[in-house]
C-alpha positions as CSV (number, residue, x, y, z in Angstrom):
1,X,15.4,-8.7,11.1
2,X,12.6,-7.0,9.2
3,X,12.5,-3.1,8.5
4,X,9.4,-1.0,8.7
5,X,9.3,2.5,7.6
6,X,6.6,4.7,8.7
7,X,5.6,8.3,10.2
8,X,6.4,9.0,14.0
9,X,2.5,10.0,14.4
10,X,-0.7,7.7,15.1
11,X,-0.8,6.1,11.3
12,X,-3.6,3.6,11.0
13,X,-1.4,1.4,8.2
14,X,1.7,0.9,10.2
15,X,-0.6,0.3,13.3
16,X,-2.2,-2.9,10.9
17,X,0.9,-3.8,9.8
18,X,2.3,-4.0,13.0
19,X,-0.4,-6.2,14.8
20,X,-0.2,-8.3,12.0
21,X,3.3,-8.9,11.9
22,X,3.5,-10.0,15.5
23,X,0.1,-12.1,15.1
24,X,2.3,-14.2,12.3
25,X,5.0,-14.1,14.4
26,X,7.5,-11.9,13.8
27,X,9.2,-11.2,16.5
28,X,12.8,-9.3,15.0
29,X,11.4,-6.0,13.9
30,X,12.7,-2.4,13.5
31,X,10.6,0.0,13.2
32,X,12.1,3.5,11.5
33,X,10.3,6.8,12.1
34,X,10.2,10.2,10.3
35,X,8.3,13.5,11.0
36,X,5.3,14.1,8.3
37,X,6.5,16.9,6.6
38,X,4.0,17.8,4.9
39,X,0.8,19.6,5.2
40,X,-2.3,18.1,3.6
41,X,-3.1,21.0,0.9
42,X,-6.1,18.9,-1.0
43,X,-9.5,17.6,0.2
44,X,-11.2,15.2,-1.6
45,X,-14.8,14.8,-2.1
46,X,-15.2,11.0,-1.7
47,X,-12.7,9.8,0.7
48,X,-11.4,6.1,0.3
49,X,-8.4,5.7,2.7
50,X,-9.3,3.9,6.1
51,X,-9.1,7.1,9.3
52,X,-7.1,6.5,12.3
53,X,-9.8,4.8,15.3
54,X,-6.6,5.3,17.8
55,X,-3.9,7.9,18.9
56,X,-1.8,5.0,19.4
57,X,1.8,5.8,18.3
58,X,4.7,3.2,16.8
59,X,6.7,3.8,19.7
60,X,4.1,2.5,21.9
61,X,3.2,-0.3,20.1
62,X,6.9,-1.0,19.5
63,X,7.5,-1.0,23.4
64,X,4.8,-3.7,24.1
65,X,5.5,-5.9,21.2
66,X,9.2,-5.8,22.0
67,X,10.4,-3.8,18.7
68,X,13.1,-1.8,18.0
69,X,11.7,1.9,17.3
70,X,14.5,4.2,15.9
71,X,14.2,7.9,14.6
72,X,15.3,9.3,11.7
73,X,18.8,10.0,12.8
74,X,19.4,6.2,13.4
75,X,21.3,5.0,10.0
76,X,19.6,2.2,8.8
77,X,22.8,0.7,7.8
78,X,23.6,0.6,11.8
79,X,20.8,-1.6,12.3
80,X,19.6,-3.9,9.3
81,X,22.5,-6.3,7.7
82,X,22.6,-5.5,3.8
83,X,20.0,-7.2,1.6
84,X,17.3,-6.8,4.6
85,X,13.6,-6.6,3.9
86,X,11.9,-3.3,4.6
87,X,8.1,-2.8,4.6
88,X,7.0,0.5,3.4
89,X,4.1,1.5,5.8
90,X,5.0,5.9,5.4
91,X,7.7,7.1,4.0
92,X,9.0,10.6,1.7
93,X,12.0,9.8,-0.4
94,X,13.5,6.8,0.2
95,X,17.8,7.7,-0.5
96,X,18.7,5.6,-3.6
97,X,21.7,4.2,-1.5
98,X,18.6,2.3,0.3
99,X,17.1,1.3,-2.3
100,X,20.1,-0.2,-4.0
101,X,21.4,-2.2,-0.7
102,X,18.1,-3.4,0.5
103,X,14.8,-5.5,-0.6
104,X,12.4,-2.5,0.1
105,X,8.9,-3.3,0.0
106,X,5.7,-1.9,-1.3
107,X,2.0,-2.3,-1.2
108,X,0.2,-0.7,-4.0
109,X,-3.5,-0.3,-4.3
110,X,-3.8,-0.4,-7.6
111,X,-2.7,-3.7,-10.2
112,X,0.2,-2.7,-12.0
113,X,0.9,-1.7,-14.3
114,X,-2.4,-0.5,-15.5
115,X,-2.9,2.1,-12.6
116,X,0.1,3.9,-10.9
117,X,0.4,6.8,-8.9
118,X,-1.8,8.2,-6.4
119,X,-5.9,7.6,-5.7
120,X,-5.3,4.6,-7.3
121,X,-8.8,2.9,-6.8
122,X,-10.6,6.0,-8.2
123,X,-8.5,5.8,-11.3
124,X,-9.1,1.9,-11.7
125,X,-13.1,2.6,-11.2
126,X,-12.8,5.7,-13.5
127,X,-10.9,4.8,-16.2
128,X,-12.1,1.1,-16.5
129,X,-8.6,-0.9,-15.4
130,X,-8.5,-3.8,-13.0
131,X,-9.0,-2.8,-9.3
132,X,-6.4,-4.5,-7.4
133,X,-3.4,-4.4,-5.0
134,X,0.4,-5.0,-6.0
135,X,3.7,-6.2,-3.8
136,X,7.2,-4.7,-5.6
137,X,10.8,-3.8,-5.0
138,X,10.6,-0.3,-4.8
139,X,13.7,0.2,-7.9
140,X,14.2,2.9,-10.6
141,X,10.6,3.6,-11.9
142,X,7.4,3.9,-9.6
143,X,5.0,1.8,-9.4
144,X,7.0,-1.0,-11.3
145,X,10.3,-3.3,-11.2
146,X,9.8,-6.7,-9.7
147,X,6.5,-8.0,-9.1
148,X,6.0,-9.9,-5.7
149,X,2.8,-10.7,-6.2
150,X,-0.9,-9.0,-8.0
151,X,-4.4,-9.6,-6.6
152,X,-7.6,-8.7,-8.2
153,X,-10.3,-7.1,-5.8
154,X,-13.7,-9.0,-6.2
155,X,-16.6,-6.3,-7.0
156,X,-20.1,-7.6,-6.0
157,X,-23.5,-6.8,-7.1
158,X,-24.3,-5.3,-3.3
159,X,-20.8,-3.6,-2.7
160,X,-20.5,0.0,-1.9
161,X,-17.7,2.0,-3.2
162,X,-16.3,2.0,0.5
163,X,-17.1,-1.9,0.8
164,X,-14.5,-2.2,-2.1
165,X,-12.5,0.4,-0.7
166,X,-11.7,-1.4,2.4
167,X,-11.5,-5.2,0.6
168,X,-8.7,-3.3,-1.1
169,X,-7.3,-2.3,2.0
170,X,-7.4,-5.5,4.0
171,X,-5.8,-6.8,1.0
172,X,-3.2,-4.1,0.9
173,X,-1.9,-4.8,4.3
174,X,-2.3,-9.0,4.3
175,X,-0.2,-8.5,1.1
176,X,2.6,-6.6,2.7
177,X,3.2,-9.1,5.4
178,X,2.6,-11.9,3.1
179,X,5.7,-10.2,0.6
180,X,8.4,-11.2,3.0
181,X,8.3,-14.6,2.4
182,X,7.4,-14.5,-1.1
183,X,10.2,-11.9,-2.2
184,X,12.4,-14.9,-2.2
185,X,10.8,-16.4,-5.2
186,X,10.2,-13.1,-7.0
187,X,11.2,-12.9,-10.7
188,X,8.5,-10.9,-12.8
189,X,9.7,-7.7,-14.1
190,X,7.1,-5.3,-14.9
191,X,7.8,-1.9,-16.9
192,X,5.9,1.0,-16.7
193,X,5.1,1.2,-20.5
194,X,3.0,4.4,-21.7
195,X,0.7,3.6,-18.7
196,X,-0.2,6.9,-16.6
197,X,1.6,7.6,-13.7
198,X,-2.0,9.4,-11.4
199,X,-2.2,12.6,-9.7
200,X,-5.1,13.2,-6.7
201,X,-8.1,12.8,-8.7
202,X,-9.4,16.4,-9.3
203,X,-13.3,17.1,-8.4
204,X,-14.5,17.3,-11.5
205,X,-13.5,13.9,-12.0
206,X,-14.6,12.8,-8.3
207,X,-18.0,14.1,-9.1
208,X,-18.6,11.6,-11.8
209,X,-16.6,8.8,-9.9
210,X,-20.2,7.3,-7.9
211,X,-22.1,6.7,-11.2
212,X,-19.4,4.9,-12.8
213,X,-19.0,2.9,-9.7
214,X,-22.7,1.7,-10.3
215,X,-22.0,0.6,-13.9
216,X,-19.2,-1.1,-12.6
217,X,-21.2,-3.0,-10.2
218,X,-23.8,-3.9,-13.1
219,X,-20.9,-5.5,-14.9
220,X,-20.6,-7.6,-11.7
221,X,-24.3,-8.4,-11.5
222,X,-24.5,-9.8,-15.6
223,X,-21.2,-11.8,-14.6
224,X,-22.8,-13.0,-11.5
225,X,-26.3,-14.5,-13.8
226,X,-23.8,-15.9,-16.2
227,X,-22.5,-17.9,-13.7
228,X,-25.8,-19.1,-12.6
């Protein structure tokens, strides 16, 4: 059986990861919900992060693709056999006991371990690093531990920063389902080193993000005529 953790609200992530898990065929899933606890206290500028297009909850899409749908009271230790995989779709602290007694699951958008922590794409574009998307254990240090697997997202001479916002995305959730099978063979440990573990990007930062974006993109369009 495969774990998912998530929000008990409409959540456009675990909605994805959900359709796509039963279009590959899984069919033993439980899916474990908590309240959002928090309120959200900062706006960005330029938001990056794909909105809801439903109200459809987990628990309805667990009743019609035959899921198990538990709330947080349900131990997960009553439900998922020790050494179970768990997809991290929402969740606030995971309890270390978790961690230590199952193979939980993250998708990252950002390529570790050059950009950690949160608005990871910004950071990437803004500071210069590798835009990407990154499958690891969650383990002792964020954003690090074993690597599942790392993909670099492709910047073209026509993209738009929300073009390469959601080719991060579809990659991001394609790379969660895809981890459960290749967990198995997983044996690259990475550490955090001296890299920066990210914060929201602050505004003044957000209002320079756009014009680096385009020198990003001229960097694609000289490696694009080398290659002609």
């Amino acid at each position: 059986m495969i774990g998912v953790f998530t929000y008990n609200i409409a959540h456009r992530k675990t909605y994805d990861t959900l359709c796509l898990l039963k279009t590959k065929g899984y069919h033993d899933v439980a899916v474990f919900a908590e309240p959002l606890h928090y309120a959200k206290k900062y706006t960005p500028l330029i938001e990056h992060r794909p909105k809801n297009f439903n109200d459809v909850l987990p628990s309805e899409i667990c009743k019609n693709f035959g899921y198990e749908y538990h709330m947080q009271n349900t131990s997960v230790k009553d439900i998922l056999p020790v050494n179970s995989k768990i997809l991290i779709c929402g969740a606030g602290l995971i309890p270390q006991s978790i961690v230590e007694q199952y193979r939980v699951i993250n998708a990252h958008p950002g390529y570790i371990p050059y950009v950690r922590g949160l608005d990871a794409l910004k950071w990437a574009i803004y500071d210069e690093q590798p835009i990407g998307v990154t499958t690891h254990q969650i383990g002792s240090e964020v954003d690090a531990g074993l690597i599942i697997e790392r993909r670099i997202v492709p910047v073209y001479f026509n993209d738009t920063f929300h073009a390469v916002a959601q080719r991060q995305y579809d990659m991001e959730i394609s790379m969660l389902v895809d981890a459960i099978a290749k967990i198995d063979v997983a044996t690259e440990y990475v550490e955090p080193g001296n890299y920066k573990l990210h914060k929201r990007m602050p505004h003044e930062f957000e209002t320079r993000l756009l014009s680096k974006f385009e020198k990003l993109k001229d960097k694609a369009v000289i490696k694009c005529n080398s290659e002609i």
